[in-house]
C-alpha positions as CSV (number, residue, x, y, z in Angstrom):
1,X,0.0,0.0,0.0
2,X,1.4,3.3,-1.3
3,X,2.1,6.5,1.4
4,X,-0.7,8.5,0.0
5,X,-3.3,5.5,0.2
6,X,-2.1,4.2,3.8
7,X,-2.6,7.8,5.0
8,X,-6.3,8.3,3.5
9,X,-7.4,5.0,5.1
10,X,-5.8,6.0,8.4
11,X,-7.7,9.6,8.0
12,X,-11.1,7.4,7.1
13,X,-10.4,5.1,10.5
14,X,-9.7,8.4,12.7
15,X,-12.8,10.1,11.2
16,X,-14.7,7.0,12.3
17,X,-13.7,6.3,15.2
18,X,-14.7,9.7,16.2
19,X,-18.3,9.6,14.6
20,X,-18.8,6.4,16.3
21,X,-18.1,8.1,19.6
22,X,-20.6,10.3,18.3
23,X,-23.1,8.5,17.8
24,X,-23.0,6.2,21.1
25,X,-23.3,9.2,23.0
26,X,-26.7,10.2,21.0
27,X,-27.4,6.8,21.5
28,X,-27.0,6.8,25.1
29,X,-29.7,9.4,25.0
30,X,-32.4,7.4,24.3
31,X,-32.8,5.8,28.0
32,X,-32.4,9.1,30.0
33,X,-35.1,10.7,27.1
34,X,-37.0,7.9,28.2
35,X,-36.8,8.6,31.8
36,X,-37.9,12.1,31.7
37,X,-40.7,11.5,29.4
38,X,-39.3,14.4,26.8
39,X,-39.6,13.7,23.3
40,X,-37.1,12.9,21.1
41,X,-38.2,15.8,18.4
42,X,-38.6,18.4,21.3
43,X,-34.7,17.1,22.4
44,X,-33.2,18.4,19.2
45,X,-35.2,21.1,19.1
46,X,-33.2,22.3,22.2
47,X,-30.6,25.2,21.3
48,X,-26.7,23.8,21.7
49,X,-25.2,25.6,24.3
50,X,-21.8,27.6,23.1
51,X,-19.8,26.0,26.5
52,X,-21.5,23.0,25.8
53,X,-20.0,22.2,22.3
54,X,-16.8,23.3,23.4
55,X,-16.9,20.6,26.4
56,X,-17.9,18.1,23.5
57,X,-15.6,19.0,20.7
58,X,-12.5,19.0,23.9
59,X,-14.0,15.4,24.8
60,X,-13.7,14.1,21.2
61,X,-10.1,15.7,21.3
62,X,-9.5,13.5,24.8
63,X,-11.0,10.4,23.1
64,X,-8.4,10.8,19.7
65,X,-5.5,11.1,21.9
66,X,-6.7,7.9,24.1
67,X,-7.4,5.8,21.0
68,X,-4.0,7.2,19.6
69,X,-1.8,6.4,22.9
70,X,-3.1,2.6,22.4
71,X,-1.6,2.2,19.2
72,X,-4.5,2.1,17.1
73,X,-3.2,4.5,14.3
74,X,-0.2,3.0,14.2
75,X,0.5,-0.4,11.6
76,X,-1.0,-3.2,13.8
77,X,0.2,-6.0,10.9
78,X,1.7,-8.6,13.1
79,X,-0.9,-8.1,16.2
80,X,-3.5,-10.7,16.7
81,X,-7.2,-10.2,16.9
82,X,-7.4,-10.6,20.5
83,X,-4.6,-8.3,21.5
84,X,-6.0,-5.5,18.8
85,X,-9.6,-6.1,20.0
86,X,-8.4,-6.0,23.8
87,X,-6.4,-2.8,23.2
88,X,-9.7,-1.6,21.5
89,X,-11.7,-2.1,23.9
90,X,-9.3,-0.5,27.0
91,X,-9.2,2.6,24.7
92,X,-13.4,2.8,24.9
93,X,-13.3,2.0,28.6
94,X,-10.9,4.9,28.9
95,X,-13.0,7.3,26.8
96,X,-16.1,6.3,28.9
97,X,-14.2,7.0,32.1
98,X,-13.1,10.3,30.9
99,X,-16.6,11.1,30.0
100,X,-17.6,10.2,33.6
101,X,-15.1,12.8,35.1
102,X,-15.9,15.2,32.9
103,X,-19.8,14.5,34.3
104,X,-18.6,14.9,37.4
105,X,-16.2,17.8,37.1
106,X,-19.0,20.1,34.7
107,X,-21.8,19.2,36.2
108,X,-23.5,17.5,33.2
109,X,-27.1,15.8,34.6
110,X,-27.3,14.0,31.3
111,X,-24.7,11.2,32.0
112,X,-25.5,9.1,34.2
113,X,-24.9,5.6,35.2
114,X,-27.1,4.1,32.8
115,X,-25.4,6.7,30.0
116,X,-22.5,5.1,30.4
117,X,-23.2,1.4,30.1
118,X,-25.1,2.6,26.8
119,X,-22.3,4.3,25.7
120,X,-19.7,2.0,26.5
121,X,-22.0,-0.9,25.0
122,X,-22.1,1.0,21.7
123,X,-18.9,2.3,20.6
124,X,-17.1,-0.9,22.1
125,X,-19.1,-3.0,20.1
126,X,-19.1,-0.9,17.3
127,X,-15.1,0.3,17.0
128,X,-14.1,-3.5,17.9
129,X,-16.2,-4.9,14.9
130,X,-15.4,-2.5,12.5
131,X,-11.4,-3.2,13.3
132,X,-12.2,-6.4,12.7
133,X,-13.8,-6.5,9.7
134,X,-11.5,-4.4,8.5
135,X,-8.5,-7.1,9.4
136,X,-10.4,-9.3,7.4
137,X,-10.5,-7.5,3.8
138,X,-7.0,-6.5,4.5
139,X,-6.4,-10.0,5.0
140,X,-8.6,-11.1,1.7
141,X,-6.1,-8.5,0.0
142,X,-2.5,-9.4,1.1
143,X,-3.8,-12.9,0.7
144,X,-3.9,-12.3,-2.8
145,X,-0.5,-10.3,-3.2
146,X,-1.7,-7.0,-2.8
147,X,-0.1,-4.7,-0.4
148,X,2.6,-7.8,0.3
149,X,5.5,-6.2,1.9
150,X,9.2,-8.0,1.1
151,X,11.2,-8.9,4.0
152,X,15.0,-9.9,3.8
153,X,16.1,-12.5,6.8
154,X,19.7,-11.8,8.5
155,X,21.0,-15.4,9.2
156,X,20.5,-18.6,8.6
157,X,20.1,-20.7,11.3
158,X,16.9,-22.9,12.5
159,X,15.3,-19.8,14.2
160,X,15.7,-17.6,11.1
161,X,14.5,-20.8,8.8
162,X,11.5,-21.4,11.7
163,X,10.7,-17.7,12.0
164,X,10.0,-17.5,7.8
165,X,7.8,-20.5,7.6
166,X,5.5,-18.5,10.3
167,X,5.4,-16.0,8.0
168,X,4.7,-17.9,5.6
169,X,2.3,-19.5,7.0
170,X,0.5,-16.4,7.1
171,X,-0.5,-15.1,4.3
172,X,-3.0,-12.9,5.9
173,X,-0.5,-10.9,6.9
174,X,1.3,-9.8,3.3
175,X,4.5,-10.5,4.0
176,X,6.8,-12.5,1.2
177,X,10.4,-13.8,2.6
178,X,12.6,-12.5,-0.3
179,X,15.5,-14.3,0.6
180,X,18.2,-14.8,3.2
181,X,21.6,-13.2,4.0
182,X,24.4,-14.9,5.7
183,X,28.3,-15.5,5.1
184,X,29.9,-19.3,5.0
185,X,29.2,-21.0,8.6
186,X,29.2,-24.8,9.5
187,X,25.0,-24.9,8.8
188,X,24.6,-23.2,5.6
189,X,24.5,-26.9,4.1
190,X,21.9,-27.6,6.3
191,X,20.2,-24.0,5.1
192,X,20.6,-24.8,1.4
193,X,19.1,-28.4,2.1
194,X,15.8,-26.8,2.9
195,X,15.4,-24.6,-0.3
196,X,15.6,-21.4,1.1
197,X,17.3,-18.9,-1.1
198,X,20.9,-17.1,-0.3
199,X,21.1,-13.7,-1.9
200,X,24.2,-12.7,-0.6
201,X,26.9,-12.6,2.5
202,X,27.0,-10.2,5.1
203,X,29.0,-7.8,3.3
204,X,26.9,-7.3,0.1
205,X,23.9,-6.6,2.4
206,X,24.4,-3.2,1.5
207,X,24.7,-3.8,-2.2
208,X,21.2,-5.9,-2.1
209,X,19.3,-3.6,-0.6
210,X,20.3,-0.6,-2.6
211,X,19.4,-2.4,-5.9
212,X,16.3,-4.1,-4.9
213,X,12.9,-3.8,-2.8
214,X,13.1,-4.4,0.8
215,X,10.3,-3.2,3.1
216,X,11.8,-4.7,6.0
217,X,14.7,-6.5,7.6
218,X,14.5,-9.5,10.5
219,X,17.9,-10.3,12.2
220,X,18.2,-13.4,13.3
221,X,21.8,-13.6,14.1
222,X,23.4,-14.5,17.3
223,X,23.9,-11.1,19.1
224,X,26.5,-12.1,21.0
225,X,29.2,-13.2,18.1
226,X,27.6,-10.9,15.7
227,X,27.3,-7.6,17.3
228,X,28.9,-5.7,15.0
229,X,27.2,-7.0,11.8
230,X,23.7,-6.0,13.7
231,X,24.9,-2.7,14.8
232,X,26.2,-1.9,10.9
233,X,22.5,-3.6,9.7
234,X,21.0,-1.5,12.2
235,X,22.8,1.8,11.2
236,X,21.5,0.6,7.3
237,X,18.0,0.1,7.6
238,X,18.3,3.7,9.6
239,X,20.0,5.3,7.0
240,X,17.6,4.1,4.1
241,X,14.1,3.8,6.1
242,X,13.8,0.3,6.2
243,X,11.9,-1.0,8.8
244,X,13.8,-3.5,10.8
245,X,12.5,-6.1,13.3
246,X,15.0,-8.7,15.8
247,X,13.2,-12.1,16.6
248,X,13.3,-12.5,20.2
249,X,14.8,-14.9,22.2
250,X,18.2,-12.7,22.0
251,X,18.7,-14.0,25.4
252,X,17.0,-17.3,25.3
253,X,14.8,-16.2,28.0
254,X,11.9,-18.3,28.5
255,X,9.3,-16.8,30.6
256,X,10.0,-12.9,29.9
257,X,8.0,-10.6,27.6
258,X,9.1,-8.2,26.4
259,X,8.1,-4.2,25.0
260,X,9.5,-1.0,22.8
261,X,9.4,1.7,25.4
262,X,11.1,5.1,25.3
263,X,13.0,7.0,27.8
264,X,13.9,10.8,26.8
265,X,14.2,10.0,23.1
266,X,16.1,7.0,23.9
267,X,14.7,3.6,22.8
268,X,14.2,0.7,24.9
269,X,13.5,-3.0,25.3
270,X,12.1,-4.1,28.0
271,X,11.9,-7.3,29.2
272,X,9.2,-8.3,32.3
273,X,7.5,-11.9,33.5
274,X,4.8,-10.2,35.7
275,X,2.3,-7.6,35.0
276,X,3.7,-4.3,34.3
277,X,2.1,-0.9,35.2
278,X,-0.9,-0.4,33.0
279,X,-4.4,0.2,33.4
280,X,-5.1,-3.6,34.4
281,X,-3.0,-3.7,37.1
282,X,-4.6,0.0,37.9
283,X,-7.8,-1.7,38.1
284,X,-6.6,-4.5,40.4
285,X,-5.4,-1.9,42.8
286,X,-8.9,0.3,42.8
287,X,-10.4,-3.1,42.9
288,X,-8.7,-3.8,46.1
289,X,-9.2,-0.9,47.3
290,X,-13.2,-1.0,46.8
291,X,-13.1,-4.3,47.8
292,X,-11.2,-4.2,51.4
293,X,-13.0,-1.1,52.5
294,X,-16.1,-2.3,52.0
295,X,-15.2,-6.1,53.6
296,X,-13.6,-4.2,56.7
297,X,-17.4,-1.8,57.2
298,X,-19.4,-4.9,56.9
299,X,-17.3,-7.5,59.0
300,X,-16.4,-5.0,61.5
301,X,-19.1,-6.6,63.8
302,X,-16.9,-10.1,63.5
303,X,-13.6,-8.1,63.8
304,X,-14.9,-6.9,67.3
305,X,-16.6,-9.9,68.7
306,X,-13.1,-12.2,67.8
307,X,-11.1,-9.2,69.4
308,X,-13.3,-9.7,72.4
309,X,-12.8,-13.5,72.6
310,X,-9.1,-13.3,72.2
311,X,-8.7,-10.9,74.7
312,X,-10.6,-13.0,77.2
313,X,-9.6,-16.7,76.2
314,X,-5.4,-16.1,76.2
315,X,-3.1,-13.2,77.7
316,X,-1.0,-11.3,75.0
317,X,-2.3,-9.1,72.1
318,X,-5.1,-9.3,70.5
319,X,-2.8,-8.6,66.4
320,X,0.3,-10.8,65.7
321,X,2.4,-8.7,63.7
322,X,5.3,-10.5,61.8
323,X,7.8,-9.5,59.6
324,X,6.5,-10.7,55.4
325,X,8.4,-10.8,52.1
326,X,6.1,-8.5,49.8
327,X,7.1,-7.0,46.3
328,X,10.4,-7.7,44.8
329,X,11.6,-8.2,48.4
330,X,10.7,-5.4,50.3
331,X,9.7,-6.2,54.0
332,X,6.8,-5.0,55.8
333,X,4.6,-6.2,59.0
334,X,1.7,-8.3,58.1
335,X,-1.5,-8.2,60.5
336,X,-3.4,-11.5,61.7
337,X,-5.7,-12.2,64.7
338,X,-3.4,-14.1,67.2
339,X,-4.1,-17.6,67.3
340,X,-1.1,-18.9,69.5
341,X,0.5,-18.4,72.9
342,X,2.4,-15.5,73.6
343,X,5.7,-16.5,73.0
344,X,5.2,-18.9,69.7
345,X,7.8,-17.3,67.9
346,X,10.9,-18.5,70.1
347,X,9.0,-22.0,70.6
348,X,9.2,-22.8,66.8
349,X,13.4,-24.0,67.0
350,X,12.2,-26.7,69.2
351,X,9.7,-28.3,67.0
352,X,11.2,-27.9,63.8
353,X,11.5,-31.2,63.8
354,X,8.2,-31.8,63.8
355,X,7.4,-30.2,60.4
356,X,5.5,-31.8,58.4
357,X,6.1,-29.7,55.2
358,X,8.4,-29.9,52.5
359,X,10.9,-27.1,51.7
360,X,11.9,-24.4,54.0
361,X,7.6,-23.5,54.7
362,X,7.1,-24.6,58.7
363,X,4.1,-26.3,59.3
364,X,2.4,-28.5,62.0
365,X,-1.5,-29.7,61.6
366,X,-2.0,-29.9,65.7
367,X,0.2,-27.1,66.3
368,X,0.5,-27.2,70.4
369,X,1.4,-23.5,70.7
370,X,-2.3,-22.7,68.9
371,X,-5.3,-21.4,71.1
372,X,-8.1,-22.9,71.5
373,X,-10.4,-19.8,69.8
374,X,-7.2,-19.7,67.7
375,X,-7.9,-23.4,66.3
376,X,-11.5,-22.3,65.0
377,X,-9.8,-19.1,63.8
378,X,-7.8,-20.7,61.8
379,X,-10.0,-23.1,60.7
380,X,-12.3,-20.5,59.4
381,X,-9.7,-18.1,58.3
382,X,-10.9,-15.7,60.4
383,X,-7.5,-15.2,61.7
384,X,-6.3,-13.9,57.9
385,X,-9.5,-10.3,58.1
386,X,-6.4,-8.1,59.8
387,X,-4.9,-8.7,56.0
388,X,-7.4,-6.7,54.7
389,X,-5.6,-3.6,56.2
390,X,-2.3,-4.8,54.5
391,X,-4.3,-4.7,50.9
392,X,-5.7,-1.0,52.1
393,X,-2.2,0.1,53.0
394,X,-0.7,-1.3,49.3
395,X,1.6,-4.1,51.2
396,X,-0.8,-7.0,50.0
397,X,-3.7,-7.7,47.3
398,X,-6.6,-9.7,47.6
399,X,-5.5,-12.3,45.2
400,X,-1.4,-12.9,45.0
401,X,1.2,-15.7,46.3
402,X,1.1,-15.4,49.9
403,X,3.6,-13.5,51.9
404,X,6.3,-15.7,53.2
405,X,8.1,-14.7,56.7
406,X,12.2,-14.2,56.8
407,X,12.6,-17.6,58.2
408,X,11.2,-19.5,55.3
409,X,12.5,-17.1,52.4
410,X,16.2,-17.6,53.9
411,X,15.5,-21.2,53.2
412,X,14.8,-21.1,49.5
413,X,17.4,-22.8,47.1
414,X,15.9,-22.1,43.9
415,X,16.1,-18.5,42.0
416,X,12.7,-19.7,40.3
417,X,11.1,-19.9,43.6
418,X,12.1,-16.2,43.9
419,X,9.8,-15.0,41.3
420,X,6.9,-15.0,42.9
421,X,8.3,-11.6,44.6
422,X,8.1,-10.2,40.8
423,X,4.2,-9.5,41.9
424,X,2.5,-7.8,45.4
425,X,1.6,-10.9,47.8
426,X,-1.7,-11.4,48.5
427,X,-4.5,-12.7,50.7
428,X,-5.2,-15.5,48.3
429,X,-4.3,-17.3,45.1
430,X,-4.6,-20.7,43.0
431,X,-2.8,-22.5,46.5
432,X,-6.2,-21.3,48.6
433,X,-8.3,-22.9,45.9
434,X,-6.5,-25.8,44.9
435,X,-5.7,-27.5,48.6
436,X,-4.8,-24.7,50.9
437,X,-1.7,-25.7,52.9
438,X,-2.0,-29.7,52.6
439,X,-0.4,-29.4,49.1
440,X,3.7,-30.0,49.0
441,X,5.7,-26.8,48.5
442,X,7.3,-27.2,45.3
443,X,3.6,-27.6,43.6
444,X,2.7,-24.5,45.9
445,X,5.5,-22.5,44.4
446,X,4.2,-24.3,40.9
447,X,0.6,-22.5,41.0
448,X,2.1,-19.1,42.1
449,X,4.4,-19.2,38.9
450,X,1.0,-20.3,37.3
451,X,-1.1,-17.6,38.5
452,X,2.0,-15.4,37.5
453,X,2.2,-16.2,33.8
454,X,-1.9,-16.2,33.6
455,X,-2.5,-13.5,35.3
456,X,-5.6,-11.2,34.7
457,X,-8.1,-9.4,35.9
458,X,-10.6,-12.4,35.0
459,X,-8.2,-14.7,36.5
460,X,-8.3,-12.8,40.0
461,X,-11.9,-12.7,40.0
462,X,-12.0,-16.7,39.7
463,X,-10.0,-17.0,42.4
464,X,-11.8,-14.6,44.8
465,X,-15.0,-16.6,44.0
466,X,-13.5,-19.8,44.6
467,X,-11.5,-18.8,47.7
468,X,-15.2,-18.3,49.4
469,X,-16.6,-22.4,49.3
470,X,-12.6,-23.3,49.8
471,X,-12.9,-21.0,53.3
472,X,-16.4,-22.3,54.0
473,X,-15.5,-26.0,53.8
474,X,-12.0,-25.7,55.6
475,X,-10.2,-27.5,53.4
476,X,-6.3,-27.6,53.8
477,X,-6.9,-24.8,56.9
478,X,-4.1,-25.2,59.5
C-alpha cells in the first residue's frame, strides 16, 4: 500500500472512530429521554449551548488522543485479533471513564450511570467490529499479493528458517520472505538443504538492498558473536528507512515478555515476567481498594466480637504482627488475629523437627502452641481479616502468592522460587483454591508461577470466588 493510500485509510479510520463516539453518546440518549418523558423531536429542538459544544468538541479531542496512545493509528500488521480487540476495547473503557469525570467535574445531569453502560455498549461493540472486519478484507487483500510487503532475513540458522515458515504461514499478513543473508558457517549446508534462497553474505547486504525492494529487515543472528554486523545492519536500515525487526529470544529467555518503550528519546527493550504498570493492574489496585474497604465496614461486627474472645480466652495481644516478604523483596509487617500463645515465635526451634512440610515452609497440623479460639480461627480463616488492612495500606492484594516470613524465604534454594516476589503478595491465590496448605511446597511454588504467567483481571476474579466455598468448607486450613 502506497504512502498516500495508507494515509487516506488512516484519516477514514480516525474520522470513524470519532463519529462512532458520536453516535454512542446520541445513542446513550435514548434511555435518559426515556426517563424524563421528553420527546425525542422536542430534544433536538433544544438550542446547543456555546460552552457546551466546546466541552464536547474537547471530549472528542480526549478520546483521539486515548485511541492514539493505544496504538490504534499505528501499523497493527503482526498483532492478533485478540490483542488488537483488547487494546480496543481498553481505549473505549478509557474514553467512557473520561466522559464520567468530565460529568462529574461540569456538572452534566445528562450522564448518568445508565449513560455510560449505553455508551460504552455501543462504541465498544461498534469500534471492535469495524477493526475487525476491516483485518479481514486487508487480509482477503494481502492474501492475494496485494499490499505484500518484502522482507530480507539476517541469518541462517533454525530460528531464522523457523521464524519464515511463520510468516509464511500467514498469508493474511502480506508479507513475502525475499530471501536470506548470511556468510559461510558450518550450517549453511543444512540452510541450502531446505530450499531457502541465499542472496548474498553479510558484506553485500548493503549492495542488495540498494538495488532491490526491501520493506523490511529481520535479524536473526546470534547477538553475541555478531554484534557488530547487527549494529552496521542496524545503522542501514536507519540510514535508508527500512523498517527492521529482531526475533526474540536474544537471550533465550523463556518466561520474559518483552516491549518498545522510550525514555527521553532513547529507545528501549524491555523485558518483564509479571504484569507491568498499565491500566489492568490500575484496576486490580482500585479493585482492592473498593473491595477491602467495604469487607472491613461490613465485618467490623466479626472483627470486634473475635477481638473480644481473644482478649478473654489467652493473655497477649489481641494482632500478631510479623515480619513478610512483599514485592520484589521489600519487607513489611503483616497483621493477623493471634491464634497462639504468647511466645510462639521463640517456641518454633524446638519443634522444627516436627514439620510436616516440604521445603523451608514450617508447618504442623495440631500445632501445640495454637489457642483454643485460635484453632476455630484458623480453621475458618478468620484469623487472615487483619490482612485486609495490608491490601488497604498497598503491602498486600486480595488475590497474590502469599507472603512468606524471613525464616522461610532464607531457606529457598531455587532463583525460580524467587519469582513469585516479581508480583504484590496477597491474601489469596490458585494454592487457597486448589488445597490450601496440605499441598507439598514445590507444587505451591508451581501454582504461584502459574497464576503469574496467567495473570488477569478475570483470573483474579476466579480466584476470589473460589476462595469463598474453599474457606467455607475448611479444606487444607491449619
Amino acid at each position: 500500500m502506497s504512502n498516500v493510500r495508507r494515509q487516506m485509510l488512516l484519516t477514514a479510520v480516525k474520522l470513524f472512530d470519532l463519529l462512532v463516539m458520536v453516535a454512542s453518546f446520541s445513542l446513550a440518549t435514548v434511555p435518559v429521554l426515556y426517563a424524563s418523558g421528553l420527546p425525542l423531536s422536542e430534544f433536538f429542538s433544544m438550542r446547543v449551548k456555546v460552552q457546551n459544544f466546546i466541552l464536547f468538541s474537547a471530549l472528542l479531542f480526549v478520546w483521539h488522543i486515548i485511541f492514539a496512545s493505544f496504538g490504534l493509528y499505528e501499523s497493527r500488521r503482526l498483532l492478533s485479533a485478540r490483542t488488537d480487540a483488547l487494546d480496543t476495547l481498553k481505549a473505549t473503557s478509557l474514553c467512557t471513564f473520561a466522559l464520567a469525570a468530565a460529568a462529574i467535574l461540569f456538572h452534566i445531569r445528562l450522564v448518568d450511570p445508565a449513560f455510560l453502560v449505553v455508551m460504552w455498549g455501543a462504541s465498544s461493540a461498534i469500534v471492535i467490529t469495524s477493526r475487525l472486519l476491516l483485518r479481514y478484507f486487508l487480509g482477503i487483500i494481502r492474501s492475494r499479493g496485494r499490499n505484500a510487503r518484502q522482507m530480507l532475513i539476517v541469518g541462517t540458522n533454525p530460528r531464522a528458517i523457523e521464524f519464515a515458515a511463520k510468516i509464511e504461514s500467514r498469508p493474511e499478513l502480506g508479507y513475502r520472505v525475499i530471501g536470506f543473508v548470511d556468510d559461510d558457517w558450518e550450517g549453511l549446508k543444512t540452510f541450502r538443504a531446505s530450499g531457502r534462497r541465499l542472496v548474498c553474505g553479510l558484506d553485500g547486504l548493503a549492495d542488495f538492498v540498494r538495488n532491490n525492494v526491501v520493506d523490511e529487515v529481520a535479524i536473526a543472528l546470534p547477538l553475541r558473536s555478531f554484534y557488530a554486523h547487527a549494529s552496521q545492519i542496524a545503522v542501514l536500515c536507519e540510514k535508508q528507512g527500512i523498517v527492521m525487526r529482531f526475533l526474540p529470544g536474544i537471550f533465550n529467555l523463556r518466561k520474559a515478555r518483552s516491549i518498545a518503550e522510550e525514555l527521553a528519546g532513547d529507545p528501549l527493550v524491555t523485558l518483564y515476567t509479571g504484569p507491568l504498570d498499565g491500566w489492568p493492574v490500575f484496576i486490580k489496585r482500585a479493585l482492592d481498594v473498593v473491595i477491602s474497604s467495604l469487607s472491613l465496614i461490613l465485618l467490623s461486627p466479626v472483627l470486634l466480637v473475635t477481638a473480644v474472645l481473644i482478649k478473654l480466652t489467652s493473655p497477649g495481644p489481641v494482632i500478631f504482627r510479623q515480619e513478610r516478604i512483599g514485592l520484589n523483596k521489600r519487607r513489611f509487617w503483616m497483621y493477623k488475629f493471634r491464634t497462639m500463645v504468647p511466645d510462639a515465635e521463640k517456641r518454633m526451634a524446638e519443634l522444627e523437627k516436627l514439620n510436616e512440610v516440604s521445603g523451608p515452609v514450617f508447618k504442623i497440623k495440631n500445632d501445640p502452641r495454637i489457642t483454643p479460639i485460635g484453632r476455630f480461627l484458623r480453621s475458618t480463616s478468620i484469623d487472615e481479616l487483619p490482612q485486609l488492612f495490608n491490601v488497604l495500606k498497598g503491602d498486600m492484594s486480595l488475590v497474590g502468592p502469599r507472603p512468606l516470613p524471613l525464616r522461610d524465604y532464607r531457606g529457598f534454594s531455587e532463583d525460580w522460587h524467587r519469582r513469585r516476589f516479581s508480583v504484590r503478595p496477597g491474601i489469596t491465590c490458585l494454592w487457597q483454591v486448589n488445597g490450601r496448605s496440605s499441598i507439598p511446597f514445590e507444587k505451591w511454588m508451581e501454582l504461584d508461577m502459574q497464576y503469574i504467567d496467567e495473570w488477569s483481571l478475570w483470573l483474579d476474579l476466579k480466584i476470589l470466588a473460589g476462595t469463598i466455598p474453599a474457606v467455607l468448607k475448611g479444606s487444607g486450613a491449619a
